[in-house]
Phi, psi and omega in degrees: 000131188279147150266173202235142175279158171307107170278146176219114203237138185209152160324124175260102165283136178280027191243015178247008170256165191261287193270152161213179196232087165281328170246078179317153148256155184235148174257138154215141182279140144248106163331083199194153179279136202229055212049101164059319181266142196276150172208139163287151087313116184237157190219174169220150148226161178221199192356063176246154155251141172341291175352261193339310189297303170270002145312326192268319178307327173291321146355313175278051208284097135232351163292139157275309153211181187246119157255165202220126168268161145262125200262097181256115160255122193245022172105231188306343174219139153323074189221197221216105169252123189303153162222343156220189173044186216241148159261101198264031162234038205227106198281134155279000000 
């Protein structure tokens, strides 16, 4: 039986973020072993919905996981917010 992780949800007022992103891009890692060692595939897809991205990463079976980023660009810097899966070269 999967456990469910401890979630932790409180009340938002939605009136304290400045910004939103409606059509993100999104990054995914495909994951797989490579003699003892892990190698990446990395991709962007857009004009998707979350679904799609992972509908299409199931898609992939030649992957072992995945990880799947959101792409926040702030001008000059790039960066990555996870949203699923595991990155297996990342010590927790």
């Amino acid at each position: 039986m999967l456990l469910m992780p401890e979630l932790n949800a409180r009340p938002v007022d939605p009136r304290d973020t400045r910004w939103e992103v409606w059509s993100p891009a999104y990054r995914v890692f495909l994951w797989s072993r490579s003699n003892e060692a892990w190698a990446s595939r990395e991709f962007e897809l857009g004009a998707a919905d979350v679904d799609d991205v992972l509908d299409w990463i199931r898609a992939q079976s030649d992957a072992e996981m995945f990880t799947l980023y959101a792409t926040v660009d702030r001008g000059d810097d790039l960066g990555l917010v996870r949203l699923a899966g595991t990155d297996p070269t990342r010590s927790t």
